[in-house]
C-alpha positions as CSV (number, residue, x, y, z in Angstrom):
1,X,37.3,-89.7,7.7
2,X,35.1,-91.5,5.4
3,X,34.7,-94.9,5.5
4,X,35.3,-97.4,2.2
5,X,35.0,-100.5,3.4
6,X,33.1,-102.7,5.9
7,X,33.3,-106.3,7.8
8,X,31.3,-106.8,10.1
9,X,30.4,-110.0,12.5
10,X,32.4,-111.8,9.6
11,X,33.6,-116.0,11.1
12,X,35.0,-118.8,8.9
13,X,35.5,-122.5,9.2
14,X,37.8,-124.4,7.8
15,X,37.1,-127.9,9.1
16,X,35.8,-127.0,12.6
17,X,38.5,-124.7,13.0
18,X,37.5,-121.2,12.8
19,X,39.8,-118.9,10.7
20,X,37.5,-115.5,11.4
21,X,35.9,-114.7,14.6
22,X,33.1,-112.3,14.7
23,X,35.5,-109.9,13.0
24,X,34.8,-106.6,12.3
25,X,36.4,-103.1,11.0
26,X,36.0,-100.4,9.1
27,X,39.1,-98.9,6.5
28,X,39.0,-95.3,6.3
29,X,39.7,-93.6,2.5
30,X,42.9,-92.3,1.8
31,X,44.3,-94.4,5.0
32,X,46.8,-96.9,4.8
33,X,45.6,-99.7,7.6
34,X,48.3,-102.6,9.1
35,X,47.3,-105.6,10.2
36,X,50.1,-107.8,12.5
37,X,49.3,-111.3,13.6
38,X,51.2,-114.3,14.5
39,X,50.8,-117.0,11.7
40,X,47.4,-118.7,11.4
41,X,45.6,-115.2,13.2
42,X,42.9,-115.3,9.8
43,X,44.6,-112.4,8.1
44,X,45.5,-113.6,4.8
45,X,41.2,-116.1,5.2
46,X,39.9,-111.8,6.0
47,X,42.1,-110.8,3.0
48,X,40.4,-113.0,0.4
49,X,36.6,-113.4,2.0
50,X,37.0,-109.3,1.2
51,X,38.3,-110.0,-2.3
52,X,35.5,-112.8,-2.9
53,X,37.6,-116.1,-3.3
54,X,36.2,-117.0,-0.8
55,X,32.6,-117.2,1.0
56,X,31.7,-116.0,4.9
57,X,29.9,-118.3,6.6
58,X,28.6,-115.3,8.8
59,X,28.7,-111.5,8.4
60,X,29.2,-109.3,5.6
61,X,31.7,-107.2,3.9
62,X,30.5,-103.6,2.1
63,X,32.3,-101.5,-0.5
64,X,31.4,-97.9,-0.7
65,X,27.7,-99.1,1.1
66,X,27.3,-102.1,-1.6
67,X,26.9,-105.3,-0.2
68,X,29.9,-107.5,-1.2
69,X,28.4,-110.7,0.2
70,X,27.5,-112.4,-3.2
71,X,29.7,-111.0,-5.9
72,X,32.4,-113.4,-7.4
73,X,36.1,-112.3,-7.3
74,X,35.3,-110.6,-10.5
75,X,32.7,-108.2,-9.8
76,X,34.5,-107.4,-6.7
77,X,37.4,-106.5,-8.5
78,X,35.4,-104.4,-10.9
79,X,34.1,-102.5,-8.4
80,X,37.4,-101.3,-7.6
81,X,39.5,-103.5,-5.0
82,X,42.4,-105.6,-5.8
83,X,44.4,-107.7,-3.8
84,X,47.9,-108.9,-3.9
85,X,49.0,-112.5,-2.9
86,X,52.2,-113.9,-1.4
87,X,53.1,-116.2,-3.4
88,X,52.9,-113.5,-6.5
89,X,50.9,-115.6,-8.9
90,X,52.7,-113.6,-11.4
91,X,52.4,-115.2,-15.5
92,X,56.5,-116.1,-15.6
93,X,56.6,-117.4,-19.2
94,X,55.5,-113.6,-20.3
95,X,57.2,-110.5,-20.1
96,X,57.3,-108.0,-17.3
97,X,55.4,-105.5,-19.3
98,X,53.1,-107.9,-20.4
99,X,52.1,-108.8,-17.0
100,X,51.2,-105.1,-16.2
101,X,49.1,-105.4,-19.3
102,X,47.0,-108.1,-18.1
103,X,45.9,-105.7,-15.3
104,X,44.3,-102.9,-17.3
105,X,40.4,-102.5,-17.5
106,X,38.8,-102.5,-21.0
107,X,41.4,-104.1,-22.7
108,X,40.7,-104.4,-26.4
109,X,39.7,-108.2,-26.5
110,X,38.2,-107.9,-23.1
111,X,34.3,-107.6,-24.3
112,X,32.1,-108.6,-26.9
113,X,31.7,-105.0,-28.1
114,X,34.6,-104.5,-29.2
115,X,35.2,-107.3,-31.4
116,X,33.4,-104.7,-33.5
117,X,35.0,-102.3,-32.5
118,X,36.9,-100.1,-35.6
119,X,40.5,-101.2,-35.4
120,X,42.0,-97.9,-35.3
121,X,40.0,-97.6,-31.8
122,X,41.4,-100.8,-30.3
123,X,44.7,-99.8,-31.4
124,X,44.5,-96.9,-29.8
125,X,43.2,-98.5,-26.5
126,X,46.3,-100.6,-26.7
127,X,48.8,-98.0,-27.2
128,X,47.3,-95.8,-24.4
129,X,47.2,-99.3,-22.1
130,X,51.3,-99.8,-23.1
131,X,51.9,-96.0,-21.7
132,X,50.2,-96.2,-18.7
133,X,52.4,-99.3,-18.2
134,X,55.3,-97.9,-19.1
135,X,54.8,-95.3,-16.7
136,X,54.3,-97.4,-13.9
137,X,57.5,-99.3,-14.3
138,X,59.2,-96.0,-14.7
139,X,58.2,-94.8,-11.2
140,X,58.6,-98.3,-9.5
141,X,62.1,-98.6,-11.6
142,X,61.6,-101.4,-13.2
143,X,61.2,-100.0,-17.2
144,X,64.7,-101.6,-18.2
145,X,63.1,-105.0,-17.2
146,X,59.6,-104.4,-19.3
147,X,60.9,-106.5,-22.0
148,X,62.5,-109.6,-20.2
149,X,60.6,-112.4,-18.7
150,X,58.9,-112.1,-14.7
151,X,60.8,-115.4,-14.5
152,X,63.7,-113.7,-15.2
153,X,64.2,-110.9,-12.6
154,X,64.7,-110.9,-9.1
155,X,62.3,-112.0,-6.0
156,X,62.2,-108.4,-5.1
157,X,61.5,-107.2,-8.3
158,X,58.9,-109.4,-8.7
159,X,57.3,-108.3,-5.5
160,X,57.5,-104.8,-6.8
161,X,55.8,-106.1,-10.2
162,X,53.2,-107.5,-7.8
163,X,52.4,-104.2,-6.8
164,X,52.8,-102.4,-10.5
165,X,50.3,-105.0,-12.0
166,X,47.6,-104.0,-8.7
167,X,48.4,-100.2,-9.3
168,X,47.5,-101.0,-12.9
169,X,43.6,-101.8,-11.9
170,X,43.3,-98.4,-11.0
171,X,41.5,-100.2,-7.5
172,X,40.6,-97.4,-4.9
173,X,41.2,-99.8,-2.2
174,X,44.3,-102.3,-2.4
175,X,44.8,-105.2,-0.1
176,X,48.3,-105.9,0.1
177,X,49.6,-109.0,1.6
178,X,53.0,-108.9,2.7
179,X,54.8,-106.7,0.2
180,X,57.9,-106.4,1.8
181,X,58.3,-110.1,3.1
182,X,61.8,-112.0,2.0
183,X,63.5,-108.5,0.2
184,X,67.0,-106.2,0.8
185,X,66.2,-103.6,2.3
186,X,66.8,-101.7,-0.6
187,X,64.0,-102.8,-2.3
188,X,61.7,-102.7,0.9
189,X,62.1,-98.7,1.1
190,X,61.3,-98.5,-2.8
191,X,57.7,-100.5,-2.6
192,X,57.2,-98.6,0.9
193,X,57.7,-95.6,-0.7
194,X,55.3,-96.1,-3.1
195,X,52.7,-97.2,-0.9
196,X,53.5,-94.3,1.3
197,X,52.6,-91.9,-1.9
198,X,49.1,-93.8,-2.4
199,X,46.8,-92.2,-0.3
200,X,48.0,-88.7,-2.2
201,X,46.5,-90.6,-5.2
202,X,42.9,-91.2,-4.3
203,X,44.0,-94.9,-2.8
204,X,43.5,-96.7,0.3
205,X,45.7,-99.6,1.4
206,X,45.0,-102.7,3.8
207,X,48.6,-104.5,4.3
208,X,49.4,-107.8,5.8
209,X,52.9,-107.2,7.1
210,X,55.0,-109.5,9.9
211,X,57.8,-106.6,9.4
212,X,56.6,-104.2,12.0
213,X,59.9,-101.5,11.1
214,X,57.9,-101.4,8.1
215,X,54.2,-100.8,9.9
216,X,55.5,-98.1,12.3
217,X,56.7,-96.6,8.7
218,X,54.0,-95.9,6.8
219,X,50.6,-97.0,8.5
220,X,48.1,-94.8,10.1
221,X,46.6,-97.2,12.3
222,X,47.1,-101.1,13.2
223,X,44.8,-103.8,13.8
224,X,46.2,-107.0,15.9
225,X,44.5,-110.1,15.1
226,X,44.9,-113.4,16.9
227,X,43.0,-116.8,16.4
228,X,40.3,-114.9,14.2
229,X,39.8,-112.4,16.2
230,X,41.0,-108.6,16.5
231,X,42.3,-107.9,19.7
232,X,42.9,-104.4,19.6
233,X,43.2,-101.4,17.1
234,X,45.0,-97.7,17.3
235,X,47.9,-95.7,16.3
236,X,51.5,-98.2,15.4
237,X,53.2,-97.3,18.1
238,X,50.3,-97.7,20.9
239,X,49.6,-101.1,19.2
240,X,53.6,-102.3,19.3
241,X,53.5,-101.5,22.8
242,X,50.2,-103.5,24.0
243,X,51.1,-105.8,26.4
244,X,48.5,-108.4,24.3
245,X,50.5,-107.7,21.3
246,X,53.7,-108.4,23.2
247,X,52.7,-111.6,24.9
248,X,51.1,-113.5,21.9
249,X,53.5,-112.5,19.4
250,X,56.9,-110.7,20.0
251,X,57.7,-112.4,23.5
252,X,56.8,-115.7,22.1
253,X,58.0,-115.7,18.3
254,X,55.1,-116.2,16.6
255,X,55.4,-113.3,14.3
């Protein structure tokens, strides 16, 4: 299986206190990878030193054998990775379609270029951009909302916009963090079974998830991480069952 991403050796500080420990991994293409830590194990700090908001102090990270290592969030994102966040950082005072929008690649007023650009080709741009939007809120279910206000619909439909507005990047490698976290269970199968389908798509997926029903699921393999550090990777269920993973987490509470 190819690999499409890199950290290696990668540590971070945050006032003395180290976040990442000499962390390393590879993420396979068209795999989706869990990682399950009690809070404060440096998955969320791994999830955003990949994404470029924020710096290493040791190590690297590598996209498709480019360095990642001095590239702003931007660039990063560019080169096809997007990330989710927990707490959504959705634009609430704009509608749901609107917020898929945002998301799209060579948007119309997105470069110099095309402030020249003939109007009938913007236009065109735009239309194409609502489509694909359209069509993303039709498979995640959400096309009767398009029109009212992310403020406006439910916590679990906004976690599933989450996920419409990454989709809408066109990323080939998608760091989700937590995107079942707080939801019915009815809405937790519908984004699972979406992110289940994106490795038929050309995708691979990183997920931060505390619900481990829902890493058993769908994930191909599992990494453990504790104080910074990965403690042991594999197959779901060989992973649940590490005596490691049942100590520091599920016999204690931290998850």
């Amino acid at each position: 299986m190819t690999v499409i991403a890199e950290c290696h050796g990668l540590n971070k500080y945050f006032d003395g206190v180290i976040a990442l420990d000499q962390f390393s991994c590879c993420m396979h293409s068209g795999q989706i990878l869990g990682i399950l830590g009690p809070n404060g194990a440096g998955k969320t700090t791994l999830f955003n030193v990949i994404a470029g908001f924020i710096a290493p102090d040791a190590g690297r990270v590598s996209f498709k054998g480019k360095d990642l290592s001095k590239l702003r969030p931007h660039r990063i994102a560019n080169l096809g990775i997007a990330k989710t966040f927990q707490n959504l950082r959705l634009v609430r005072r704009i509608s749901v379609l609107e917020n898929v929008l945002l998301h799209f690649k060579d948007q119309a007023g997105e470069r110099l270029f095309n402030i020249f650009c003939h109007h009938g080709v913007c236009a065109r741009r735009e239309h194409e951009n609502r489509e694909k939007a359209m069509a993303l809120l039709e498979i995640a279910g959400l096309a009767k909302e398009s029109n009212n206000l992310a403020d406006n619909v439910s916590y679990g439909q906004q976690k599933l916009l989450s996920l419409v507005c990454c989709l809408a990047s066109d990323a080939e490698l998608l760091l989700l963090d937590e995107p079942v976290a707080g939801i019915a269970p009815e809405m937790m199968r519908k984004i699972l079974a979406i992110i289940r389908n994106l490795p038929g798509e050309g995708k691979s997926v990183v997920m931060i998830e505390h619900n481990i029903g829902a890493l058993k699921e769908i994930c191909d393999n599992l990494i453990f991480m504790d104080s910074g550090k990965k403690v042991c990777e594999g197959a779901p269920l060989e992973i649940l069952e590490d005596s490691r993973v049942l100590e520091a987490c599920i016999g204690t509470n931290r998850l």
